[in-house]
C-alpha positions in Angstrom: 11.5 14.6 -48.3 13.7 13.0 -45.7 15.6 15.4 -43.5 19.2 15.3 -44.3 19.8 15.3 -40.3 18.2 12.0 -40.0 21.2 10.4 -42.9 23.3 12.5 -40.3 22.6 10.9 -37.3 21.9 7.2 -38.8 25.5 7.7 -40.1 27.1 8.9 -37.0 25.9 5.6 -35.1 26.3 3.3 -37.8 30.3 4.8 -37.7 30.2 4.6 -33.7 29.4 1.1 -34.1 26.0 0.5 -33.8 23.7 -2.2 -35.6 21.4 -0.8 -38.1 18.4 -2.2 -36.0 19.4 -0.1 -33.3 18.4 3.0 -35.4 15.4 1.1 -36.3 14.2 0.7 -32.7 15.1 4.7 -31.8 12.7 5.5 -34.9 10.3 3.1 -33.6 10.9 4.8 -30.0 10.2 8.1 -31.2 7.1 6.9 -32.8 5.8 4.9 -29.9 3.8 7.3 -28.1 6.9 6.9 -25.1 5.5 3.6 -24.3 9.3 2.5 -23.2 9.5 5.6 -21.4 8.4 4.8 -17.5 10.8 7.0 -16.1 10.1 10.5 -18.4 7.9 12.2 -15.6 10.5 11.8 -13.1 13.2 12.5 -15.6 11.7 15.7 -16.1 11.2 16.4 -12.7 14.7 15.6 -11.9 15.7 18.3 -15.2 13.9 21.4 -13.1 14.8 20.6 -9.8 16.4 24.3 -9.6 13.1 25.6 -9.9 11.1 23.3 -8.2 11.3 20.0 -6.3 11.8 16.4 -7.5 10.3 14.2 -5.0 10.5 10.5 -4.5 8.0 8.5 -2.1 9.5 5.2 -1.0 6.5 2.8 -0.3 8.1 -0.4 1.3 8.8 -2.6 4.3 11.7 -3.2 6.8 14.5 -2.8 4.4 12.7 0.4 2.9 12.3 1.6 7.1 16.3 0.6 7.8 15.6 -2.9 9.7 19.3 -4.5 9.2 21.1 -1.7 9.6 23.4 -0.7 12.2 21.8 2.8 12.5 18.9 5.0 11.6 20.1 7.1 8.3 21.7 4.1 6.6 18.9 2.4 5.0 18.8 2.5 1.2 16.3 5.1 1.0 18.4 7.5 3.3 21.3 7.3 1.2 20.0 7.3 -2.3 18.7 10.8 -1.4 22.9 11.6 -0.9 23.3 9.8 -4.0 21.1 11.8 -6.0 21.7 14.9 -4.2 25.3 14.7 -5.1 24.6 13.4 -8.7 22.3 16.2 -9.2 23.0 19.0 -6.9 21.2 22.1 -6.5 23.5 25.5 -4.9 21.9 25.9 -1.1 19.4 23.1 -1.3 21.2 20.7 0.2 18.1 18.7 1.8 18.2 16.7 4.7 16.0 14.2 6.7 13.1 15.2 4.8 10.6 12.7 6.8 10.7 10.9 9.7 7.8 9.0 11.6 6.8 9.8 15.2 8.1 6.2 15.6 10.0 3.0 13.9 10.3 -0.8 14.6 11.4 -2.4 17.0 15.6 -3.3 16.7 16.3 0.2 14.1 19.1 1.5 16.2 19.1 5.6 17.2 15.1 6.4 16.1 15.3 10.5 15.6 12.2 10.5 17.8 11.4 10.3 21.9 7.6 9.9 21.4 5.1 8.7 24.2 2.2 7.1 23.1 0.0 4.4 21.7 1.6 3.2 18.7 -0.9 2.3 15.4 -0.1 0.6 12.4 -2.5 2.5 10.0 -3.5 6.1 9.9 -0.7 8.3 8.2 2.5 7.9 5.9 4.0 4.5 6.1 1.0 3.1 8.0 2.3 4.7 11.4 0.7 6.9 13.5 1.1 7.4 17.4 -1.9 8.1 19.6 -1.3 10.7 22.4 -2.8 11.4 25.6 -3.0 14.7 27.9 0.8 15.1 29.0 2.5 12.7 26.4 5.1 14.3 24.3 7.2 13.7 21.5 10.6 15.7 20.4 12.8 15.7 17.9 16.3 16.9 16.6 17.2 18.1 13.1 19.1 19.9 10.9 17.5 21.8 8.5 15.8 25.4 7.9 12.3 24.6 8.5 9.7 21.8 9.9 5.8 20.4 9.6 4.0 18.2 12.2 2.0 16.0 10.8 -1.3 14.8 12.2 -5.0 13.5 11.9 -7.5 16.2 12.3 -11.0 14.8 13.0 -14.0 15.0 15.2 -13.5 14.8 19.0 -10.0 15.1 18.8 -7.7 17.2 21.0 -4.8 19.8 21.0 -0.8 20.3 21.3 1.8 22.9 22.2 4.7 23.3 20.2 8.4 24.7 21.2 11.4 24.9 19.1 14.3 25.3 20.7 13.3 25.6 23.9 10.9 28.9 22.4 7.5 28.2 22.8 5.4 28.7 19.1 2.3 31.1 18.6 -1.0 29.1 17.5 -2.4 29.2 14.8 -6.8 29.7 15.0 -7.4 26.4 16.6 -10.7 26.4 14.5 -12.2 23.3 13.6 -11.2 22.0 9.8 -8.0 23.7 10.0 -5.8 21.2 8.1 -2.9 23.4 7.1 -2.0 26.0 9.9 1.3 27.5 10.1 3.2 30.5 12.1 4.4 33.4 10.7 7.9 34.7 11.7 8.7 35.9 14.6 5.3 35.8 15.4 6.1 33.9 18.5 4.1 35.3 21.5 2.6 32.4 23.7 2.2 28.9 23.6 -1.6 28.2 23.3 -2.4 24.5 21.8 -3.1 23.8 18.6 -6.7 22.2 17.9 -6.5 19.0 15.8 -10.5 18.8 16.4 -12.1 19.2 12.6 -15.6 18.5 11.5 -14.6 15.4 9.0 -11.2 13.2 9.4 -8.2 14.7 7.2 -5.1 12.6 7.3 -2.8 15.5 5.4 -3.6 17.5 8.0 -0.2 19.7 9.1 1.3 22.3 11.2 4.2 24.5 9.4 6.9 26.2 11.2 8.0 30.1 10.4 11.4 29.8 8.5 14.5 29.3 10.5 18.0 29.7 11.0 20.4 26.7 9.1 21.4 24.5 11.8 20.8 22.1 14.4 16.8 22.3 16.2 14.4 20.5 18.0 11.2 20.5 18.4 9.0 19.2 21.0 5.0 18.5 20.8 2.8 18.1 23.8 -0.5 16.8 24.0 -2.5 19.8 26.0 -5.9 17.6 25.8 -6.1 14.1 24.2 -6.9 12.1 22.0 -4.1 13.6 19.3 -3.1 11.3 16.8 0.6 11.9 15.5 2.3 11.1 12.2 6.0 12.6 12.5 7.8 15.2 11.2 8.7 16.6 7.8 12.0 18.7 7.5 13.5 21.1 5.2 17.0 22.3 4.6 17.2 24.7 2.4 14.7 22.7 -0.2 11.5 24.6 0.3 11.3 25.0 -3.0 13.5 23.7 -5.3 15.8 20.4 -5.1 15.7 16.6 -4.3 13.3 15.3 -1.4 12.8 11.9 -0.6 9.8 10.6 1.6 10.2 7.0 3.2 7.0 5.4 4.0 9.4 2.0 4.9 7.2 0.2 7.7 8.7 -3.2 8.8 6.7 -6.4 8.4 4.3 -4.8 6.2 2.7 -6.3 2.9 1.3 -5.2 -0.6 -1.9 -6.2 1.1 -1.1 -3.3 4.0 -0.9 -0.7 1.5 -3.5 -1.6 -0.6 -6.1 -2.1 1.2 -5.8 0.7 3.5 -4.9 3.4 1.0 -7.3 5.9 3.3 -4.5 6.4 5.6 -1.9 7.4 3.5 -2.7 8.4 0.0 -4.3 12.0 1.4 -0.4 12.9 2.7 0.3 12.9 -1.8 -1.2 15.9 -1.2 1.5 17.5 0.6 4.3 15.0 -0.7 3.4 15.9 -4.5 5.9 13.2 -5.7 7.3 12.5 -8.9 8.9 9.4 -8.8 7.2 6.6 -6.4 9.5 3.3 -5.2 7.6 0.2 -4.1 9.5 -2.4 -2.3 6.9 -4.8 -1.6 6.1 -8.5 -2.3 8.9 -9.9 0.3 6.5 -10.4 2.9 3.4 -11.5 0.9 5.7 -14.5 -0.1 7.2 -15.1 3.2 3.3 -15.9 4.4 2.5 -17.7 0.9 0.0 -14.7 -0.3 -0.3 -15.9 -3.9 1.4 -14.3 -6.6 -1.2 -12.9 -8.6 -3.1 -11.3 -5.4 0.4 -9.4 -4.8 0.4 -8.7 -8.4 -3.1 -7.1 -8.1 -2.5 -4.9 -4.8 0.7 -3.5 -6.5 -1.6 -2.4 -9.3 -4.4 -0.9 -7.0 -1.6 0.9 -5.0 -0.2 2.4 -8.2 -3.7 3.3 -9.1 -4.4 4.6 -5.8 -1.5 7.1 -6.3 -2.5 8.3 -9.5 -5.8 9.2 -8.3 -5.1 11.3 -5.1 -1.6 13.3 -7.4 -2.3 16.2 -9.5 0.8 14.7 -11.7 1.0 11.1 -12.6 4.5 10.3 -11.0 6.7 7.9 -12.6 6.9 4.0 -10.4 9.7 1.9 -10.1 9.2 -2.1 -8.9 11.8 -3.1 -6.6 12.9 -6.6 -7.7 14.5 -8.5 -4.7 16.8 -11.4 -4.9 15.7 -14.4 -3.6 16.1 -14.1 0.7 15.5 -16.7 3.4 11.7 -17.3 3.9 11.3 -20.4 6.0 9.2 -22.4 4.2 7.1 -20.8 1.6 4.7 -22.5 -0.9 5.3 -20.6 -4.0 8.5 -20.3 -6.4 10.2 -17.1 -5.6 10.2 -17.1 -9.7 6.1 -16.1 -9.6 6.9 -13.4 -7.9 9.9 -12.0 -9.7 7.4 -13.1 -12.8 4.4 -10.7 -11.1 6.8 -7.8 -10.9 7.7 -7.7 -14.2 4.4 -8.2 -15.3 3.0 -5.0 -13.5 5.7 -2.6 -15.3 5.2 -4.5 -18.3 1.2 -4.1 -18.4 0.9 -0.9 -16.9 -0.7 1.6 -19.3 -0.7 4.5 -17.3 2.1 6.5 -18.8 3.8 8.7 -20.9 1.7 8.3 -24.6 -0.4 5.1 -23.1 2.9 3.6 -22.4 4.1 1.9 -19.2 4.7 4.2 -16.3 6.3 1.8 -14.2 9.9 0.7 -14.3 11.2 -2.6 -13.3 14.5 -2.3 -11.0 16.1 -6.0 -11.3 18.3 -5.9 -7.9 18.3 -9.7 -8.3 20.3 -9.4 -11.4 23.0 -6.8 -9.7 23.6 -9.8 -6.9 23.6 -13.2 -6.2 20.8 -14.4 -3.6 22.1 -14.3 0.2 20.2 -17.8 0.2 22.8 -19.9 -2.0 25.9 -17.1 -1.4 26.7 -14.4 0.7 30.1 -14.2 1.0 30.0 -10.1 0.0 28.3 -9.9 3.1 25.7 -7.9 1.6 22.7 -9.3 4.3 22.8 -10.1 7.5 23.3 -13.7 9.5 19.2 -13.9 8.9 19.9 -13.4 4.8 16.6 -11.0 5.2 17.9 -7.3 5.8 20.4 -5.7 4.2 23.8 -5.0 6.2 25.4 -1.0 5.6 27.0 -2.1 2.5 24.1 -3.8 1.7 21.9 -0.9 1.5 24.5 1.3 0.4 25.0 -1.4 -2.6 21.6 -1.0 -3.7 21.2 2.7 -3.7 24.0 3.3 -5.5 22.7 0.7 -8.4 19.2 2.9 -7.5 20.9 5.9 -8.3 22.4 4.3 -12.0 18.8 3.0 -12.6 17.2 6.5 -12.1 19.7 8.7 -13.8 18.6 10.2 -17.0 
């Protein structure tokens, strides 16, 4: 017997307007398995975010990392975080700069971070890591309620100090294969280093601050006895446990190829991240140096697939579909890789039911390409990088995309 609620509801959207077939395709929705649902895991992270944290992992290149913009903060990722902070806000968990790397390209105007060092493109989040000596330091100035260093522990390596505020921080044991060592509050009674020396490398490896008072601190790391290989610095405000985080992983001048084919040096930090929602902004580059198409196509894929294996939660994975931008001379259509971006969500099998987890975000269908007209003066003179409205252009259509 038909359920009376089903006349109901056909009725109401029949009156509201609706074709017939659109009732057809809901049924067929609901029958599906969720294959058109790409965006359910992040959905319903995004639903208990009072309770727990919704995380987003941004996986890109310069205009991911903030190359373009007049100042470090207003890059897309930075202020979609506001965005969905303010769309979806959680009472005293207001979040803040919740990662920032112990370093960032050259040109990104007011880096957090005064870091000596020997800087490496591989070896932590966002391919970036910084290789300290004895006496090297780095600092760093936030706002926010608590803070994680994050480093490589491995064999041979060396040890830091850590002050906040000016207060030197009790050590943890500096026992090797410690990868998660943290001080308890007000436990602060001397400033012994910190070992990063462990019997295997572990690239999630982390040291956690004891809570602290909402405001403005900094914290400075020195390198007691090298080598000490650095990531950067993970913040909270008041989102220990519950609200919106966002993790950028934006490295300028990387490609698809970058990521995928060193996935060792980042996918361990999903450990730590735990993210629900992962953003890849990749494929510029690959067709700026004529990588072809279909080998772009395939490192997205082993990238997605490299996620799902290292998270406990299959997160939901938006493609970030860039207008056509100035390139010099590439061989290849921009339309094969537009064409290769679709494909991946549109293949994908990985999600909710056997559905597609990955969703396809069509920026190039929100503007017209710098290239032929950019007269909004959403790039720059180089019709690469985003300008400030730019950026903030694109999160805000990020933020529509991503809302339930």
């Amino acid at each position: 017997m038909t359920d009376r609620r089903t006349f109901m509801r056909a009725g109401g959207l029949l009156a509201g307007g609706l074709a017939v077939g659109a009732v057809v395709a809901e049924s067929a929705r609901a029958d599906s398995g969720g294959a058109d649902l790409p965006l359910l895991a992040w959905h319903t992270a995004l639903a208990g975010r009072r309770w727990s944290p919704a995380v987003v992992a941004v996986l890109g290149s310069s205009t991911s990392e903030g190359v373009g913009v007049s100042a470090y903060g207003r890059g897309y990722p930075h202020l979609l975080a506001d965005n969905l902070r303010t769309a979806f806000p959680v009472a005293g968990a207001a979040g803040g700069d919740n990662y920032v790397a112990a370093w960032g390209t050259t040109g990104i105007s007011g880096w957090p971070v005064e870091a000596e060092g020997q800087r490496i493109k591989s070896g932590g989040w966002g391919l970036k890591s910084l290789i300290q000596a004895a006496g090297q330091k780095a600092t760093y100035t936030f706002q926010g309620t608590g803070v994680e260093i994050w480093f490589t522990a491995q064999p041979g390596a060396g040890s830091f100090t850590v002050t906040i505020d000016g207060i030197p921080q009790d050590d943890a044991p500096s026992t090797a294969g410690h990868t998660s060592i943290s001080t308890t509050a007000g436990g602060v009674s001397g400033n012994a280093s910190i070992s990063t020396e462990a019997t295997s490398v572990d690239r999630n490896a982390r040291w956690i601050s004891p809570p602290l008072p909402r405001g403005s601190h900094t914290i400075a790391v020195t390198c007691v006895r090298g080598p000490v290989t650095l990531h950067g610095f993970a913040t909270y405000a008041g989102d220990e446990s519950r609200g919106i985080r966002l993790y950028n992983a934006g490295h300028g001048g990387r490609t698809s190829t970058d990521f995928a084919t060193d996935t060792a040096s980042w996918t361990p930090r999903l450990r730590t991240i735990r993210p629900n929602l992962v953003i890849l902004q990749l494929g510029v580059n690959d067709w700026r140096i004529n990588v072809p198409a279909a080998t772009m196509k395939d490192n997205l894929k082993t990238i997605i697939a490299a996620v799902r294996k290292t998270t406990e939660i299959a997160p939901s994975f938006v493609i970030y579909g860039s207008p056509r931008v100035t390139a010099g001379r590439p061989d290849q259509d921009f339309a094969l890789f537009t064409q290769a971006w679709q494909e991946v969500a549109k293949e994908d099998t990985g999600g909710p039911g056997g559905g597609s987890g990955v969703a396809y975000f069509d920026l190039a269908s929100r503007q017209l390409s710098p290239t032929t007209d950019n007269t909004q003066n959403l790039y720059n003179t180089d019709r690469l990088h985003v300008t400030d409205q730019g950026a903030a252009f694109t999160a805000d259509a990020l933020t529509t995309f991503l809302s339930p």
